[in-house]
C-alpha positions in Angstrom: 27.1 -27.7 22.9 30.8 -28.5 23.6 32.5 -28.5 27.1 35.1 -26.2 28.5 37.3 -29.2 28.5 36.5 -30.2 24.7 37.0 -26.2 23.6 40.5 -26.8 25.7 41.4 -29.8 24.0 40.4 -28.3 20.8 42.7 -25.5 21.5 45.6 -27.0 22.2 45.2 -29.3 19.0 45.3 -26.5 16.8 48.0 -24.8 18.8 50.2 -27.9 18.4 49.5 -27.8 14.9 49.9 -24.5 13.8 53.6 -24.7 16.2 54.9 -28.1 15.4 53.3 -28.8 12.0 55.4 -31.9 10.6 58.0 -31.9 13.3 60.4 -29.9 15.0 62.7 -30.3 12.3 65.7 -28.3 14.3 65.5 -30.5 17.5 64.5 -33.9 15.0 67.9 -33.3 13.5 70.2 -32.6 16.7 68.9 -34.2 19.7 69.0 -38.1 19.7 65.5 -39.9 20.5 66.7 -41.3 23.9 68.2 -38.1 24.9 66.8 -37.4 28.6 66.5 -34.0 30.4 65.0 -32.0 33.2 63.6 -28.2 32.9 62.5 -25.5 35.5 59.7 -23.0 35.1 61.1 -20.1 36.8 59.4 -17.0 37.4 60.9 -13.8 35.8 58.2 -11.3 37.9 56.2 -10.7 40.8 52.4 -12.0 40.4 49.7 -14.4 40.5 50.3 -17.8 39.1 47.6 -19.3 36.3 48.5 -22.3 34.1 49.7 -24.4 36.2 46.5 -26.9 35.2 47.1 -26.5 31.5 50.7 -27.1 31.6 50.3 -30.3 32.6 47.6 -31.2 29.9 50.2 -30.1 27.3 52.7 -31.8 28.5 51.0 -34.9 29.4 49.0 -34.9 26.1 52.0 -34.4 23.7 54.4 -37.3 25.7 52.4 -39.2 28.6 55.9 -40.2 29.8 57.0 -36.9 31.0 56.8 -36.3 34.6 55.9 -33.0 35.9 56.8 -32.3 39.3 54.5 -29.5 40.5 56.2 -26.9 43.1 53.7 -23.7 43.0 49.9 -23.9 43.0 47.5 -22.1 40.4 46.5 -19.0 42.3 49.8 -18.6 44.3 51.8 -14.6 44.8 55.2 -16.2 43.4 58.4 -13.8 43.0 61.5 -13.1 40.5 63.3 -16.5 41.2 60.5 -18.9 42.5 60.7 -21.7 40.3 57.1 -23.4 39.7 57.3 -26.8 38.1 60.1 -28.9 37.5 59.5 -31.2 34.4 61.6 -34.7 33.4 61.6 -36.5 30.0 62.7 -36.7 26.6 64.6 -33.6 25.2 62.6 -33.5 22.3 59.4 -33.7 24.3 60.6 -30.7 26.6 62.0 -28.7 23.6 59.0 -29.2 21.6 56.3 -28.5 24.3 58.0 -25.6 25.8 56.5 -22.6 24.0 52.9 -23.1 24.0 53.4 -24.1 27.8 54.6 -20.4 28.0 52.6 -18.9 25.9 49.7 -20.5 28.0 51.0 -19.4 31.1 52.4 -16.0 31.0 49.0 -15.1 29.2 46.9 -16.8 32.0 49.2 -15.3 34.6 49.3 -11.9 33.4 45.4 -11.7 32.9 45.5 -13.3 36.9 47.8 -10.4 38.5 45.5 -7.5 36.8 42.5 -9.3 38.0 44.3 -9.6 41.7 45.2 -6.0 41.5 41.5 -4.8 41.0 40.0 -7.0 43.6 42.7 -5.8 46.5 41.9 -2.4 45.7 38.0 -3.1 45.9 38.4 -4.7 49.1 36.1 -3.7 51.5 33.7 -2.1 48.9 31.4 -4.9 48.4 32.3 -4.9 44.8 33.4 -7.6 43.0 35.2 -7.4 39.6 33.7 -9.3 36.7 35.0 -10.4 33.3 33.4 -9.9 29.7 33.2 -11.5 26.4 36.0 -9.6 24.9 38.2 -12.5 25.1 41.0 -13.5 22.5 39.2 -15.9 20.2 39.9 -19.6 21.2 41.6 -18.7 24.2 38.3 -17.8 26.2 38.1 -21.0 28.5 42.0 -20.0 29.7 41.4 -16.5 30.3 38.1 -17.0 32.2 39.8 -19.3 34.2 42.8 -16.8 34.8 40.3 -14.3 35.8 38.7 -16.6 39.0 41.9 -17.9 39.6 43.2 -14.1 40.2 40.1 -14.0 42.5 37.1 -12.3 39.7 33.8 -13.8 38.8 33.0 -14.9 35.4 30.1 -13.4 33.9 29.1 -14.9 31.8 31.1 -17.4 29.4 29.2 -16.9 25.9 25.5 -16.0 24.4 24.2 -18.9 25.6 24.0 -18.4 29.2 22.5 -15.1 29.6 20.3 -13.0 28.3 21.9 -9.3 28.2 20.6 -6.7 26.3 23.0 -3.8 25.1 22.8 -0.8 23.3 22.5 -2.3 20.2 19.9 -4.6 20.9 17.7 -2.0 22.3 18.3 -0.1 18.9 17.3 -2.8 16.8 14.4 -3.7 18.9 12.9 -0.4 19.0 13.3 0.7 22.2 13.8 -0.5 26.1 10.1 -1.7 25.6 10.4 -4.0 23.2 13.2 -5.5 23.8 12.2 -6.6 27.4 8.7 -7.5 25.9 10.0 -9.6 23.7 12.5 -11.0 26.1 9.3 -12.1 28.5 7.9 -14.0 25.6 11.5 -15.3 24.9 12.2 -16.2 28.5 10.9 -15.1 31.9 14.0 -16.1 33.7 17.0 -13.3 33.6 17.5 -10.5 31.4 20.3 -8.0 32.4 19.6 -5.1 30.1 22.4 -2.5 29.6 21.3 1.4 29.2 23.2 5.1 28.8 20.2 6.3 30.6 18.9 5.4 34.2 15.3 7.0 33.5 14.9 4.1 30.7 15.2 1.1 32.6 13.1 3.1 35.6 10.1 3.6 33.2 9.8 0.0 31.9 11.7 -2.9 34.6 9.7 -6.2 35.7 10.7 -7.7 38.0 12.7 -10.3 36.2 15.1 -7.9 34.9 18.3 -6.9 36.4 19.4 -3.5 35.1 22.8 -2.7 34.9 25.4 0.4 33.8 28.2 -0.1 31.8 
């Protein structure tokens, strides 16, 4: 099974590829190869910062020369103005890195403020807010990330980790029953099953399950 950071590195291979292709061909044919620059990341609204991390991976993966001089932390309130990151190097480098740097980052940012929106206005309810599979394919590392960083709790990253059983499960199986019978046999460790109706997990709930409304 592949690590977050391989799935990352994976992602930002394709993303190169699919933006860059065979070259910048605008910026190859107007900006000289020893042209040198400097660009600011500044913040255009209120919010929580996320990217930070993975800005610096795409930039120091496409050009290991360019210097990235970090001003605002991953996790930070910033406001209209703030700038984040200062970055020195090559023009091309800078031109050619800057979009998926933003893409990453207002995406990761954005998905950080909601998250930090939910969890102030659960303070003080012993109630945390979690995230869920329905992530944007590829991205799912990023936007998990965003989510702690905006102070949530990932769930659970993919099938793999957890055993959860949903509607549909418990359809297919035949019933509550069978499903957590044939989850003991599977595993005796977790199983989190998900029901419309209380009175069905009541009836039939070892121990080992955690039930849980959706």
């Amino acid at each position: 099974m592949k690590t977050k950071d391989e799935l990352i590195d994976e992602l930002l291979d394709l993303a190169f590829a699919e933006d860059i292709g065979d070259g910048d061909h605008t910026t190859l044919c107007c900006i000289p190869d020893d042209a040198m620059g400097k660009s600011q990341l500044i913040i255009k609204e209120d919010g929580i910062l996320a990217g930070i991390r993975i800005a610096k991976e795409v930039f120091h993966r496409f050009d290991a020369s360019m210097q990235v001089q970090v001003l605002i932390e991953d996790g930070s309130h910033v406001k209209k103005g703030d700038v984040a990151m200062i970055v020195t190097g090559k023009v091309r480098s800078l031109l050619q890195t800057e979009r998926l740097m933003l893409n990453i980052m207002q995406r990761m940012s954005g998905i950080a403020t909601m998250t930090a929106k939910y969890v102030d206005r659960l303070k003080g309810t012993n109630t945390r807010v979690l995230d869920t599979r329905k992530t944007t394919p590829g991205m799912r590392m990023l936007e998990k990330e965003a989510v702690k960083i905006g102070g949530g709790v990932n769930h659970r990253i993919g099938l793999f980790d957890m055993i959860l059983l949903k509607d549909n499960h418990i359809d297919f199986a035949g019933g509550i029953a069978n499903a957590l019978d044939r989850c003991a046999e599977y595993q005796r460790e977790k199983a989190t099953p998900e029901s419309g109706n209380r009175s069905e997990i009541v009836r039939r709930n070892p121990p080992s399950a955690q039930p849980r409304r959706r």
